[in-house]
C-alpha positions, 0 to 999 in steps of 0.5 A: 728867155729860158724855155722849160721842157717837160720830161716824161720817162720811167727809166732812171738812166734815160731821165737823166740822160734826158735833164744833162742834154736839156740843161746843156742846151740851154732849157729847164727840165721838169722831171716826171717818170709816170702819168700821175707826176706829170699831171701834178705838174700840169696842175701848176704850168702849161707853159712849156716848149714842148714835151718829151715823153716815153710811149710806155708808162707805169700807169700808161702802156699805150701813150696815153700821156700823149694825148694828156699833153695834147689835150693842153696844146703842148708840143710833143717829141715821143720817145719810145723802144717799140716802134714797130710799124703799129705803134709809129703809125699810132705815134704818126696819126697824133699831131706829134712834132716827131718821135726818136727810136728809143734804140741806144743812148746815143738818141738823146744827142738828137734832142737838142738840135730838135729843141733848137729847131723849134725855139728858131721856128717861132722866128720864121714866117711860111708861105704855103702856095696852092689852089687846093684849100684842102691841100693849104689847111693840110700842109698848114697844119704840118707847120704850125705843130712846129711852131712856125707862123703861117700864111697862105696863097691860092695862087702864084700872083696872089703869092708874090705880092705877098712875099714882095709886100711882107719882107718876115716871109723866109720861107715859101712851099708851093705846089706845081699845078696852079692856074695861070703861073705854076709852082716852077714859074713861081719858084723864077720870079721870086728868085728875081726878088728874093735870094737864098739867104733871104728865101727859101723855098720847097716846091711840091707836086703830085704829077708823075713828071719826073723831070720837075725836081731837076726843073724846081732845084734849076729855078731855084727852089732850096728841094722838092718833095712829090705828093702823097709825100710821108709826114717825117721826110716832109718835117726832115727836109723842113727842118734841113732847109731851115737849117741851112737858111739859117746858117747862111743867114749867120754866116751873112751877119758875122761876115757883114756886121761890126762885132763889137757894136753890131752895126753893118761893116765898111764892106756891106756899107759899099756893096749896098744897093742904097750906097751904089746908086747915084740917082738924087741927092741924098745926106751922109754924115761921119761920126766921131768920137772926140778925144777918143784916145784919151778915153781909152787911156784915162779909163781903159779901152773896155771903157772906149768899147762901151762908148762905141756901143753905145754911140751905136745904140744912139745911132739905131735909135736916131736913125733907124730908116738911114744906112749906119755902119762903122768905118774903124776905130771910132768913127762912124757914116750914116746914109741918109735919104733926101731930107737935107733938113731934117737929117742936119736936125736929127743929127744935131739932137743926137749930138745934143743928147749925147753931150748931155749923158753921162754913163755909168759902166762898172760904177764909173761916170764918164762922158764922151761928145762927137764931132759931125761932118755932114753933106747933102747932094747929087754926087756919087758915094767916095765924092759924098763921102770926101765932103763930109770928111772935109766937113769933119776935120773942120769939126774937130778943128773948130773945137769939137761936139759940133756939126760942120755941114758942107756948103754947095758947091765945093768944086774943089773937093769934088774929084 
């Protein structure tokens, strides 16, 4: 989805610094230099993610154009060359994502990662953690300028559930003083559950301790702000913490995700809990394309690229609950629960559907069948695995595009 970014800015030089910097981030700049332009282009669409508006206007000297966009419920980032300690605290009482120093042309670089920021916000989901309903309503209101989606708690107990109950939860912000369970002892049990690259969290206090940001940091809180904390270091520290739990979380996807079919790799495969524990019976299938060497010979291995990627689609689709990764080249193993049943019949009517389709990439129709191994039992994941290679073979070997399910016991498999 393109976003647009309505721009509002007297000075030529400035405008089009502003569209370059826009565009090349990826949004649509609607262009005005007066109050008058803009509203005619208010008059025909709201639907911007935020507004970048100069201060002084032409028709408007004292930011006037803030308030008409405000009016609107459109986000804005003022741009001004007055900031002199009146005119920020006037910019800083409206409910402004933020304002720039109009001070030399080198701001402008700093509006795509702020546009960056906002569109990531709308993924994100924040819990804010305090007994004081005026203190939640404050720091909600904080947040949702910046596009987050927001819930709160008036306690830690009542908070754990919450983020044990709702995996979207990426971030908490609590404060230190609550009944029963403090901001710190909070910041300890959700780190029991919850890691950095899954959570982060912002704690927050108005005791004059000064060893509770050593105390929150050596819990595991991601940073600490003391109370009455300024509206700009508390949205900078927002958007550093959100940064990096991000990167963290990209980071996490490349190094445990199959670049050309996005499903997981081997190495996240082994190192999952679900992989690990060997308490029950539970299925694994491999998967694999038959004749997958002749598919990239006869027709081009951008064509066998499509077919993994699409066999990888097929999978999610079929098996959203079960554990899919690719193992290399053509094949694929998925970890289901213990449903021997109705894992042999999803199985087989993934393999059914898959013979019966016929795709059409750059104008060219070719089909693709697989071939399944499939085992149900109690035995740990190499065992699991072994069987259902066994199985495989057995597939290919009987003629493939057909599953050969393991028979119980096979002893002489199990090493």
């Amino acid at each position: 989805m393109e976003y647009k970014v309505l721009v509002v800015e007297d000075s030529r030089p400035f405008r089009r610094l502003l569209e370059t910097e826009i565009r090349t981030a990826g949004y649509i700049p609607c262009i005005a230099s007066s109050i008058a332009q803009a509203e005619t282009i208010l008059n025909q669409e709201t639907d911007f993610l935020c507004a970048i508006l100069d201060y002084c206007l032409p028709d408007g000297q004292d930011g006037e154009i803030i308030d008409v966009c405000l009016s609107l419920d459109i986000k804005v980032i003022v741009l001004t060359a007055m900031m002199d300690a009146r005119t920020r605290e006037r910019v800083l009482a409206k409910t402004v994502i933020d304002y720039i120093p109009k001070d030399s042309p080198a701001c402008v670089s700093s509006i795509a990662p702020l546009l960056h920021r906002l569109e990531k916000n709308q993924q994100h989901h924040v819990l804010v953690v305090d007994d004081s309903l005026t203190s939640r309503r404050y720091v909600r209101s904080l947040l949702e300028r910046q596009y987050l989606n927001v819930m709160d708690a008036q306690d830690g107990q009542e908070a754990l559930a919450m983020v044990r109950a709702d995996p979207r939860i990426s971030l908490v912000i609590t404060d230190y003083t609550m009944p029963e369970m403090d901001g710190v002892q909070l910041v300890k049990a959700l780190r029991q559950h919850k890691v950095d690259g899954q959570l982060a969290i912002i704690g927050l206090s108005g005791d004059d301790d000064p060893s509770l940001t050593a105390r929150f940091l050596k819990a595991g809180a991601n940073d600490f702000l003391a109370k009455p904390f300024n509206q700009e270091e508390f949205y900078c520290r927002l958007h550093s913490t959100l940064n990096a739990l991000d990167t963290e979380r990209r980071l996490f996807h490349l190094a445990n995700t199959d670049y050309l079919t996005q499903t997981w790799n081997r190495r996240y495969f082994f190192e999952h809990p679900q992989t690990r524990k060997n308490n029950g019976p539970r299925g694994l299938a491999l998967i694999d394309i038959d004749h997958f060497k002749k598919v990239n010979d006869s027709l081009g291995h951008h064509i066998g690229d499509i077919a993994l990627i699409e066999l990888a689609k097929v999978l999610n689709r079929y098996f959203p609950d079960a554990l899919v990764a690719r193992f290399g080249g053509e094949e694929f193993c998925v970890l289901y629960g213990n449903n021997d049943q109705g894992f042999e019949a999803r199985l087989n009517a993934m393999r059914e559907e898959l013979a019966a389709t016929t795709w059409t990439p750059y104008d060219q129709a070719f089909q693709f069948t697989v071939s399944i191994g499939m085992v149900h039992g109690d035995a740990s994941i190499h065992q699991l695995i072994q069987r259902a290679d066994h199985c495989l073979y057995q597939a290919k070997a009987k003629g493939r595009n057909q599953l050969v399910k393991a028979s119980e016991p096979q002893p002489a498999l199990l090493v």
